[in-house]
matplotlib code that plots the C-alpha trace (Angstrom):
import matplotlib.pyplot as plt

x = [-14.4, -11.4, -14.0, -14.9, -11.2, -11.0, -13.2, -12.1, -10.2, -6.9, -5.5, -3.6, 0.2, 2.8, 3.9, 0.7, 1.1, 4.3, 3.4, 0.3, 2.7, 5.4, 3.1, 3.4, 0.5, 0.2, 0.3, 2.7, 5.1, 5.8, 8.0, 6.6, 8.7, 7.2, 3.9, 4.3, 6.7, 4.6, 1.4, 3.7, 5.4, 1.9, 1.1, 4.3, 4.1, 0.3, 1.2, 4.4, 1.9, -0.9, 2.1, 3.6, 0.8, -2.6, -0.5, 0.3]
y = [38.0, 37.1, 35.9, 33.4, 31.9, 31.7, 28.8, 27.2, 24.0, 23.9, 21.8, 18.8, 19.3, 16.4, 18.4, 18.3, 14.6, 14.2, 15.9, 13.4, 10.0, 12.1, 12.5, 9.9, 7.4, 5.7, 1.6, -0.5, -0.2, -2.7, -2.9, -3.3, -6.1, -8.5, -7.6, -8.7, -11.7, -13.4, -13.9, -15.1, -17.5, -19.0, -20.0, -21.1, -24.0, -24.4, -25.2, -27.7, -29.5, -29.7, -31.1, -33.4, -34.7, -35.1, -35.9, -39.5]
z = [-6.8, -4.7, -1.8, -4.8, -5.0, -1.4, -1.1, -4.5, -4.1, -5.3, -8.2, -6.4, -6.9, -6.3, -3.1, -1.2, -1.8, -0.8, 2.6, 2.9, 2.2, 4.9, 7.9, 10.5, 11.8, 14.3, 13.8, 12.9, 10.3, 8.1, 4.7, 1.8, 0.3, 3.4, 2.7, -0.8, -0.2, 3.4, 0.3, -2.4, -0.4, 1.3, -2.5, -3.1, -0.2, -1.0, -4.3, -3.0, -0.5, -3.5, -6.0, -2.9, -1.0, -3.2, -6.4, -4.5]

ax = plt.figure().add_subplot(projection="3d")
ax.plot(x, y, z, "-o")
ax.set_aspect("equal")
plt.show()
């Protein structure tokens, strides 16, 4: 019986994730709020040249 709990997958816990998010990668590392703000801001002046320029 115990060989059967041996190979059993365990229940996922929040600190097996917390060691996933912890281990280091290589790649660049980037911050989250420019990731989020470089898109936002590309729509913001797409929107200002659509307004600007083709509303003439």
């Amino acid at each position: 019986m115990s060989s059967k709990k041996k190979g059993a997958p365990l229940p996922a816990s929040s600190g097996g994730l917390m060691r996933f998010f912890e281990d280091e990668t290589k790649g660049f590392k980037v911050d989250p709020r420019i990731v989020v703000s470089v898109p936002i801001s590309l729509i913001v002046v797409s929107w200002l040249i659509d307004i600007f320029l083709v509303a003439k």
